[in-house]
C-alpha positions as CSV (number, residue, x, y, z in Angstrom):
1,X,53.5,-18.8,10.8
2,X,50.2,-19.6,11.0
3,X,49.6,-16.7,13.6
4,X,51.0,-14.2,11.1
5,X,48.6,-15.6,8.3
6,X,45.6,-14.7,11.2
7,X,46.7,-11.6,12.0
8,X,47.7,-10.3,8.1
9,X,44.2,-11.8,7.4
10,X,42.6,-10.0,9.9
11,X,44.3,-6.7,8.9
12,X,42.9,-7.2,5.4
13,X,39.5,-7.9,6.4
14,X,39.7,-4.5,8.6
15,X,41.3,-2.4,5.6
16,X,38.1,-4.3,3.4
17,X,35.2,-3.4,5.3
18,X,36.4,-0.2,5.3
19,X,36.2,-0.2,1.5
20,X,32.7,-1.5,1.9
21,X,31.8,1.0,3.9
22,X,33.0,3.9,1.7
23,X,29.8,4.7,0.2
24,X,28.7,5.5,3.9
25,X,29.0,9.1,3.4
26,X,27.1,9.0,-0.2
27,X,24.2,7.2,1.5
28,X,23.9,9.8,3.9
29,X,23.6,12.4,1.6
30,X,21.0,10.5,-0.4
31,X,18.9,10.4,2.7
32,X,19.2,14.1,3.9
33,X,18.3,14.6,0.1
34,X,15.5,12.0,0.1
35,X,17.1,11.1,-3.6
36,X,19.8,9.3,-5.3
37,X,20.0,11.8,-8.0
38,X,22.2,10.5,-10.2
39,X,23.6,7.8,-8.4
40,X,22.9,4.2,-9.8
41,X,22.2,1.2,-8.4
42,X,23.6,-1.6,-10.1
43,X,27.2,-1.6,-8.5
44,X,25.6,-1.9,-5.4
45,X,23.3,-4.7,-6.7
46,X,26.3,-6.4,-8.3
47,X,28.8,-5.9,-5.2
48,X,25.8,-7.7,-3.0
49,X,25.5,-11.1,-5.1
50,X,29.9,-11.0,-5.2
51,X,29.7,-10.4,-1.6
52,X,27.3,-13.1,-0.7
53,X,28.8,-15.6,-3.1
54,X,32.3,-15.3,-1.6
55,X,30.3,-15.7,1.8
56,X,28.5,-18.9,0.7
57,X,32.3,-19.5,-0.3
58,X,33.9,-19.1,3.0
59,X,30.9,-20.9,4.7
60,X,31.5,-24.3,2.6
61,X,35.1,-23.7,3.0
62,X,36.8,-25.3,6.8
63,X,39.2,-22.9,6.7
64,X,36.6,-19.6,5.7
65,X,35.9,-18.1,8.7
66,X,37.9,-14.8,7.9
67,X,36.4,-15.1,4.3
68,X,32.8,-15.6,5.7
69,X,33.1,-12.8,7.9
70,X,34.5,-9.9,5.7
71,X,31.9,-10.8,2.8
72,X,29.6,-11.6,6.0
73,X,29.6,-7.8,6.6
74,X,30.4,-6.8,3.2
75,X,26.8,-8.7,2.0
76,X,25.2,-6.5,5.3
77,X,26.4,-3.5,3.9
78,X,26.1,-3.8,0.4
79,X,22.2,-4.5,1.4
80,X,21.4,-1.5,3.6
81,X,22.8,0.2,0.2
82,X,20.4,-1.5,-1.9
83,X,17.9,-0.9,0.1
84,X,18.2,3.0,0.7
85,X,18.7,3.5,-2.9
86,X,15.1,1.6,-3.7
87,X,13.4,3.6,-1.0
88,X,15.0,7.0,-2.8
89,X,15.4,6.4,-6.0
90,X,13.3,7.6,-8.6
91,X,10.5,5.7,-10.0
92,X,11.7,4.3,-13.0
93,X,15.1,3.7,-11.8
94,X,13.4,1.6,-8.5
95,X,11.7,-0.2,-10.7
96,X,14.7,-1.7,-12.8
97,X,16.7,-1.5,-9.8
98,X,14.2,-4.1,-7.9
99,X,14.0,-6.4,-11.3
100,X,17.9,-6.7,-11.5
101,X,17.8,-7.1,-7.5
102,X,15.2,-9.9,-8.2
103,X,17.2,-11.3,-10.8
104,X,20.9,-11.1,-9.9
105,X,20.3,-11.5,-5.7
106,X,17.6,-13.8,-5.9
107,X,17.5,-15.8,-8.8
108,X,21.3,-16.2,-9.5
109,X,22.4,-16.2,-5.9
110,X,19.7,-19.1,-5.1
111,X,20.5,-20.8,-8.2
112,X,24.2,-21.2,-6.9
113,X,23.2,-21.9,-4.1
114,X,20.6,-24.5,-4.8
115,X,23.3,-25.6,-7.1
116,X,25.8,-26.2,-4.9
117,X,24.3,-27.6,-2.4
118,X,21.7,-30.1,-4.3
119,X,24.0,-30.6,-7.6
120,X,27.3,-30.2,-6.9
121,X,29.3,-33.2,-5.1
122,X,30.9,-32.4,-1.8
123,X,34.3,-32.7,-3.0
124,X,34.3,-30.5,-5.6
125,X,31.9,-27.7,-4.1
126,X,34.8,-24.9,-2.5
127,X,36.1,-25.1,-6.3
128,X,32.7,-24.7,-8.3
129,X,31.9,-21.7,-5.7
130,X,35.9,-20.4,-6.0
131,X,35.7,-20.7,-9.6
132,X,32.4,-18.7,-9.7
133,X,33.4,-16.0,-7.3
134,X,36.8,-15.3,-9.1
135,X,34.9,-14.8,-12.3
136,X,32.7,-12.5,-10.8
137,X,35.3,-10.5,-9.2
138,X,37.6,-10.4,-12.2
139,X,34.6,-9.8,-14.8
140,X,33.6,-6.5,-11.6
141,X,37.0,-5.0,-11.3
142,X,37.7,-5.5,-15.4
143,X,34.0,-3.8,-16.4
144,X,34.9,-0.1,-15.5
145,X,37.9,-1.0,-18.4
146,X,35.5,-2.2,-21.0
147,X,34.0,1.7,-20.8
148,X,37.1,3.3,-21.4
149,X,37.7,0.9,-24.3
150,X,34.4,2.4,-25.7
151,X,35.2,6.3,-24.8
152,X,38.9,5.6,-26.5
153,X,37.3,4.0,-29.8
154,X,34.8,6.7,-29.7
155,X,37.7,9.5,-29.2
156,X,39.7,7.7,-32.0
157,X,37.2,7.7,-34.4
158,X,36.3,10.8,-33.8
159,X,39.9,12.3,-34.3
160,X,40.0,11.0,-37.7
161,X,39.9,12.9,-40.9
């Protein structure tokens, strides 16, 4: 049983890193283009910090190794994308780009990690990273629905009489 557990969690971490490296083919363009155009930067910024947390996650954890790895590469990726869209980017979207990559990938991330490591008690460490990364994931896959909440009370409001 254990075996198939490997295996189906190999599987997901192949069908993953594909996901991660979907915007592959938008990065490219961005660099034939030498611009991000419209393209923003923070779900790339965000997606970094998730991807290293759940890798500090699966580093603390015995039994993280296919955890470590996926987020591992994930966090690799995710990087290379930050990093083309503040070499392409346009001025003043670099410049809050870099201040929420400062913030969010450097001060939150080594504030866990400080955290957890310094603060935290050994025991309870996996949970106070677990707890954190679930949040983040939920609160990332739940924030595309808190925009449509505002386009529907915009659309209702502006059906009215």
């Amino acid at each position: 049983m254990a075996n198939l557990s490997f295996i189906l969690g190999v599987i997901g971490n192949v069908i993953s890193i594909l996901l991660f490296a979907s915007p592959i083919k938008t990065f490219w363009g961005v660099i034939k283009k030498k611009s991000t155009g419209d393209y923003k930067g923070e779900p790339y910024i965000t997606t970094l910090l998730s991807t290293s947390l759940w890798t500090l996650y699966g580093i603390i954890n015995p039994d993280g190794l296919l955890v470590m790895t996926v987020n591992g590469a994930g966090a690799i990726l995710q990087l290379i994308y930050v990093i083309l869209f503040l070499v392409y980017a346009p001025k003043d979207a670099k410049v809050k780009a870099a201040k929420l990559v400062c913030v969010v990938n450097v001060g939150v991330l080594g504030t866990v990690t400080a955290v957890t490591l310094f603060a935290v008690h050994k025991n309870t460490r996996l949970t106070f990273v677990g707890i954190l990364c679930t949040a983040l994931t939920i609160g990332m896959y739940a924030s595309p629905l808190s925009a449509m909440l505002v386009q529907h009370a915009a659309n209702s409001t502006a059906c009215r009489p």
